[in-house]
N, C-alpha and C positions, 0 to 999 in steps of 0.2 A: 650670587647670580645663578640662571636657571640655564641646564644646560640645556642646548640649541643643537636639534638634530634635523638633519637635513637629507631630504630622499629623492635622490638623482637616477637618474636611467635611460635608456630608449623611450620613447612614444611608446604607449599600451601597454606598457609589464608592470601596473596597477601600485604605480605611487599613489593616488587619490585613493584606492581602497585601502592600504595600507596608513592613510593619515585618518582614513575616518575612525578605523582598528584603535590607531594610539591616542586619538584624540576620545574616543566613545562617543561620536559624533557622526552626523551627516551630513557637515557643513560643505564637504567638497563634494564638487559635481561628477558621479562615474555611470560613465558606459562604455560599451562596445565600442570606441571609435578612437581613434589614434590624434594626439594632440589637441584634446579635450582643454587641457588645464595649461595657459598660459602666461599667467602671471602668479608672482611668490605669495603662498597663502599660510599665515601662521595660524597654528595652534595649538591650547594646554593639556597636556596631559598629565596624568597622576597613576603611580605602580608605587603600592603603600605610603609610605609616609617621603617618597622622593617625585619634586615635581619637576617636568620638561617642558620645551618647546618644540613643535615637529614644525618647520618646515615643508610645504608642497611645491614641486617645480614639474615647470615644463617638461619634455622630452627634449634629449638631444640626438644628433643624427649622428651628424660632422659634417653632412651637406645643404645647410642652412642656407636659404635663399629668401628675401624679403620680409615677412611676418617672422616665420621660423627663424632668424637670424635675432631678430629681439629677443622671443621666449630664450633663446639658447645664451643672453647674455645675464639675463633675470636669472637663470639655475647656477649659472657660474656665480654670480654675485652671492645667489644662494649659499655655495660653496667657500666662500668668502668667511662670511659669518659664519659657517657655524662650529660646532665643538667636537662633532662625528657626522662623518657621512654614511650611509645607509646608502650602498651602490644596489638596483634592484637589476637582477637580468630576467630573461623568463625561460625556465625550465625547458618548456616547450618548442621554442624557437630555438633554441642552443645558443651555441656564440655566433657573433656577429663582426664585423669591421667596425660597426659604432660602437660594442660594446668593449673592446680594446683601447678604441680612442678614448672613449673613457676614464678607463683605467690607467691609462698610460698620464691624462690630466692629473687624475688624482693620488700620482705616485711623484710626480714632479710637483705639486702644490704642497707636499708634506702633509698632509690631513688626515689624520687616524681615521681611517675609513674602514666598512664592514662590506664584504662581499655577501649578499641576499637571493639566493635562489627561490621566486617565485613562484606558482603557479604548478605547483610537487602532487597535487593531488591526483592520485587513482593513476601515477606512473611512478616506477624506480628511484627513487631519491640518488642512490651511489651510484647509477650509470648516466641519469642527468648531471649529476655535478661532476662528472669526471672530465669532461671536454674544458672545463671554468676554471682549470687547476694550470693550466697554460697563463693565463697572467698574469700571475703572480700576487697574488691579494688572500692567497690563503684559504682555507677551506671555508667552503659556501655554507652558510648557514640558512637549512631549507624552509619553509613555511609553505603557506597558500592563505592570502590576506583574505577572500574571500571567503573563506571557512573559516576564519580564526587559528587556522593551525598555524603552531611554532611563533605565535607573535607575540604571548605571554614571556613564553622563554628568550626570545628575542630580546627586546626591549630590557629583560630583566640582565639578560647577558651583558649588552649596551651601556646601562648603570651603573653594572661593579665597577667597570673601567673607569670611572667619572668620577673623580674624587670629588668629595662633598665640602661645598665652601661655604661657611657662613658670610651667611649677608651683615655686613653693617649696619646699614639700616634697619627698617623698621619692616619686616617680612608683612605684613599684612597687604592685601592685594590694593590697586591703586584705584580709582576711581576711572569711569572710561570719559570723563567730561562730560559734552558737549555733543552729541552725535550727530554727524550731519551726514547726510546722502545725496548725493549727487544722480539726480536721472535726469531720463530725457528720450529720443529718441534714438537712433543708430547715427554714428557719424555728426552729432552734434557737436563733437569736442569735449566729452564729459574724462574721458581718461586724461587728456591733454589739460583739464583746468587741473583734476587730482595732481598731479606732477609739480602743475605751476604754484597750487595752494602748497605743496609739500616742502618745494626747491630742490627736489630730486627727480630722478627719473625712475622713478618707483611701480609705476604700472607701464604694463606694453602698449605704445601706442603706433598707431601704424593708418595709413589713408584707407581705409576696409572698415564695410559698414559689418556691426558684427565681432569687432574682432576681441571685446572683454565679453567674456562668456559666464564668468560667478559674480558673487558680491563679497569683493574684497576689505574688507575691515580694518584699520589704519589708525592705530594709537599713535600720538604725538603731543609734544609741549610747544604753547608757542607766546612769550610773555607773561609767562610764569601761569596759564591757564592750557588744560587738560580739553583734549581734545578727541574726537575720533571718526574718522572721513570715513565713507563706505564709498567705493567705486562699485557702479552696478552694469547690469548689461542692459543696451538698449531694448526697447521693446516697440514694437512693430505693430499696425493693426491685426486683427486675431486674422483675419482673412488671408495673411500671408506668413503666418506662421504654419509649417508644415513639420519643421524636425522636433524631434522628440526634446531634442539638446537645447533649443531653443526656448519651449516649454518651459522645460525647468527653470531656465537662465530668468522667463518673466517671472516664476513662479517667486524665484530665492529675490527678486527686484522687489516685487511687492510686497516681500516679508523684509526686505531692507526698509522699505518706507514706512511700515509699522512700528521695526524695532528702531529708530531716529528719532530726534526731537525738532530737530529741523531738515525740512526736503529742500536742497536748491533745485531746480528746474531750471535745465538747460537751453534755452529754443534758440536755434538758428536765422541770425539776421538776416541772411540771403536769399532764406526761403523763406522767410517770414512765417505765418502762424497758420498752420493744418489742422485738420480735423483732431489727428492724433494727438498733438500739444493738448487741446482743450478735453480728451480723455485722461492724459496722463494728471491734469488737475483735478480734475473728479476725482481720482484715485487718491490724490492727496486731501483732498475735503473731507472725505468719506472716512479717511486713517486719523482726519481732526489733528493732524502736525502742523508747525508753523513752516511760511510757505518763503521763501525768498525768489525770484524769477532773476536771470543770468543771461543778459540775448547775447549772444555769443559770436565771434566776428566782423564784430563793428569797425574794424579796420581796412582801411583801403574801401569804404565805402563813400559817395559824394554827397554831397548835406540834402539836395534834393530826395535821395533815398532812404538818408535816417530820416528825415519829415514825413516822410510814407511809413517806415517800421514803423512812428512813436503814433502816427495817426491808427492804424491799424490795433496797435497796442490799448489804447484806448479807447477803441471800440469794442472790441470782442473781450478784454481781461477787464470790463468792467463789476463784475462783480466778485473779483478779489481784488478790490480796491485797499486792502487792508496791508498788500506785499509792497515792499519795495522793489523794486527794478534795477537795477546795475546794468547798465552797456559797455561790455567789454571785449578784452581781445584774451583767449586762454594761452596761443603762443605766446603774442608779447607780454604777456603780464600788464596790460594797460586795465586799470582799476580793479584788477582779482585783491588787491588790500582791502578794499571796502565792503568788500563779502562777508567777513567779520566781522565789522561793525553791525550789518543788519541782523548776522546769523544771531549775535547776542543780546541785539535789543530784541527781536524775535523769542530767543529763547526765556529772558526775563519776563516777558509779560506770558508765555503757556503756563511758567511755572508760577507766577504770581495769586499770592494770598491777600485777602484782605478779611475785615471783621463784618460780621450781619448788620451790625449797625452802621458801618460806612456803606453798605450798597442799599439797606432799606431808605439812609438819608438820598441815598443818588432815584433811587425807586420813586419816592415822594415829590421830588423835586420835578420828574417827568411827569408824574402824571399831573401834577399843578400845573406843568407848563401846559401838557397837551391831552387832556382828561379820553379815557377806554372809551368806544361809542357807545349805544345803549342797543341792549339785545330785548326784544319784545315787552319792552316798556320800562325798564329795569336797568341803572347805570353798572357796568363791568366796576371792580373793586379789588385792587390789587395791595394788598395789608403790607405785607413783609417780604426781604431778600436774604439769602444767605448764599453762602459757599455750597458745590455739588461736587467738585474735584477739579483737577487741574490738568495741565498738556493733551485735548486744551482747556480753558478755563469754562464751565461749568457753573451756572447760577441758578438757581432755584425760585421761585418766584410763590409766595401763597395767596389766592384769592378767591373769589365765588364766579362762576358762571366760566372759567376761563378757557374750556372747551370752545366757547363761540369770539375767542379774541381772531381778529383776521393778521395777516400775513403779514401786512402794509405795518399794525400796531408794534409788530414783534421784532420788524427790521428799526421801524422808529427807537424802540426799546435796547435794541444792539446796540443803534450808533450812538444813543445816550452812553450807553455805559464804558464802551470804546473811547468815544471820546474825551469824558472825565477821569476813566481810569488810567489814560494815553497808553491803550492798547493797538499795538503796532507789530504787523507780522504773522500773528496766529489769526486764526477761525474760535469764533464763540460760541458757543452753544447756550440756551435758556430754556427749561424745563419749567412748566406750571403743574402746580397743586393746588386740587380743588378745596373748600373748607366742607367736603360731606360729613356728616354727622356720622363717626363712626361707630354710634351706639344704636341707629339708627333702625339695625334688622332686629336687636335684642328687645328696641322699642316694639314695634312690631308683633312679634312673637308674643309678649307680656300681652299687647290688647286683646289679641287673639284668643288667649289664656282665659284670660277676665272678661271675654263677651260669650266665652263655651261655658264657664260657669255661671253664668249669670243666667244664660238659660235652661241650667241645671235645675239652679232655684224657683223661677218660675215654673217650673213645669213640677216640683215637687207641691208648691203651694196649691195651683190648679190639682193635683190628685186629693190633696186633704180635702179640699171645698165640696167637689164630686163626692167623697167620700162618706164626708158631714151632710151633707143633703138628703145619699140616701138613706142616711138612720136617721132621716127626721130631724135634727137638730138646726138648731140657728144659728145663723153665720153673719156671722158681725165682722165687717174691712172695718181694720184699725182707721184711725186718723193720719193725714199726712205731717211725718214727724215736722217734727221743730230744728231748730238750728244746729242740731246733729245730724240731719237731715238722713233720719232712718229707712227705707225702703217700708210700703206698706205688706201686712201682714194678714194673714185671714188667721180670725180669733174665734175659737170657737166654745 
């Protein structure tokens, strides 16, 4: 097993920059601003041939009030797991009231823990750490995660202590499944459905639009198939994004929806469907992942007004007629089972292969049903299909003229093949190749060739003629050849 190091602290004495350090990463979100990072973020890191898990948590105070009181239960849980703790204070601020409480936790939980002095750069290391020496934890081991100072030696220090266990099994890394991402907008319930898909209380959730700020990553097994949830942060229209923090939070969102194979989309049934909903699927389109849709809070609503969502629904999501829909409730867990169902037949048809000859048969069959229209007198002709690549599925198509197929042809051509090949969940894609002659510029050139020489010739035989005339002689044009069919000659 890999051991599980965990980096606890106050608010701002740069846990996140010290996990990006061991991780050689920039997965965690860091700035200037105090309880940045609120829910548990793992990741791996590697110091030679020994590999770890780091742990990120929240800040704790000791005077946790509403939000801050969840984050502060996610670091202890933190603390729970893991195999060393990495207590960080900051140089600079000296001690604290929160940093004793602390300390005073982590002497009564029994946890080999390391005392981390922070933030050492360009002041006294042995006058910083001398106040730290009061809590009993041992002498501070200084760094500045920011510059990479003392984090090689760190970690390496960290190691010895950690006796090395062989695994049983089979060491080679696992497979991450299934990827699935959860977005949506703020306050839709996207943390609360994670928890509920999970059956834990794994991410912070709390009534605050706003309140996941990374994209959390979530390896799990669930019936004997590999899995891995991304909780993301919501994302707002651009016009009401102002912080910096936020920025980044869409930024690392829409590099979750890339790195996914399946997006659920969150939309809130109370408020029914916004402008922003029908952005956030474009975004999904456009990253070409399979889409599931999740209307979220169908509870405690009266049928008159689920007859208004499903009507509304049907209106405006009509051109991802290809997702499924689930109405459910994320607190109660009313239908979040069935999520997995479609995430999978979703995910089976992005990844789905077939042979050239089963999609040129499906090819033929359309266009016999409903023949290309005719482009300036001339019928379209679409020969052959194959494979272009996959998640999402990709087809190729080769034929003549097929720059002038229309729009209407190529949605007809989708649902053909959608629906023979009972594709469900993903976006398609279909690319045409023309049959141009690719020898066609070489043709070209060679005539060009052979019309400069040819006036070469003639204009040599015109100078003999000239020539021959003026010395007087006779000039006799051969005959026009025979069925070797000679070019005529001036003979003289």
């Amino acid at each position: 097993m890999l051991p599980v190091i965990a980096l606890v602290g106050r608010p701002n004495v740069g846990k996140s920059t010290l996990f990006n350090q061991l991780t050689r990463s920039r997965d965690a979100l860091v700035a200037d601003y105090a309880g940045l990072t609120r829910d548990r973020k793992y990741g791996e890191g590697r110091l030679g041939d020994r590999d770890y898990i780091v742990v990120d948590t929240g800040g704790i105070s000791g005077d946790e009030d509403g939000i801050d009181s969840h984050m502060a239960e996610q670091s202890l849980t933190a603390i729970d797991e893991a195999d060393v703790v990495l207590f960080l204070v900051d140089a600079r601020a000296g001690l604290t009231a929160a940093d004793e409480m602390i300390a005073d936790y982590l002497r009564r939980s029994h946890k080999k823990a390391h005392l981390v002095l922070n933030k050492t750069d360009g002041i006294d290391e042995d006058a910083a750490a001398a106040e730290f020496f009061s809590i009993g934890m041992g002498t501070p081991l200084p760094i500045a995660a920011s510059h990479s100072k003392g984090v090689r030696q760190l970690i390496d220090y960290v190691l010895e202590e950690i006796p090395e266990v062989e695994d049983e099994f089979d060491s080679e890394p696992e497979e991450p499944g299934i990827k699935m991402a959860i977005v949506g907008r703020p306050n839709v319930g996207k943390s609360t459905l994670v928890n509920r898909m999970l059956g834990e209380e794994r991410v912070v959730v709390f009534d605050q639009a706003g309140t996941t700020r990374d994209s959390i990553y979530i390896p799990y097994e669930r019936f004997e198939q590999r899995y891995t949830l991304i909780d993301t942060a919501g994302v707002r229209r651009r016009g009401k994004v102002h912080e910096t923090v936020e920025k980044f939070s869409v930024i690392k969102t829409l590099k979750a929806m890339e790195d996914a194979n399946v997006v659920i989309l969150v939309l809130d049934a109370r408020e029914g469907i916004v402008e922003q909903d029908l952005h956030m699927l474009g975004f999904v389109l456009d990253s070409g992942r399979s889409l599931v849709i999740a209307v979220n809070k169908w509870d405690g609503m009266s049928n008159d007004e689920r007859e208004d969502v499903k009507r509304e629904l049907d209106r405006r999501l009509n051109f991802v007629d290809f997702a499924r829909i689930h109405f459910i409730s994320a607190m109660h867990g009313t239908n979040v089972g069935h999520l997995y169902e479609s995430v999978e037949e979703a995910y089976e048809s992005a990844m789905g292969r077939w042979t050239s000859n089963q999609l040129t048969r499906i090819l033929e069959d359309a266009v016999a049903t409903h023949q290309p229209p005719m482009v300036r007198g001339h019928r379209i002709k679409l020969r052959y299909c194959h494979m272009g690549g996959s998640n999402p599925p990709t087809l190729i198509i080769h034929g003549n003229q097929v720059d002038s197929i229309p729009q209407s042809y190529v949605r007809y051509l989708e649902n053909t093949f959608r629906n023979v090949l009972k594709l469900m969940g993903t976006p398609m894609k279909i690319n045409f190749k023309g049959s141009e002659n690719p020898f066609a510029d070489k043709q070209r050139k060679e005539k060009v060739q052979q019309n400069a020489k040819k006036r070469q010739l003639d204009r040599s035989a015109q100078k003999r003629m000239a020539k021959a005339k003026a010395q007087g002689k006779k000039v006799v044009a051969t005959k026009k050849a025979g069925p070797n069919k000679r070019k005529n000659k001036a003979r003289v």
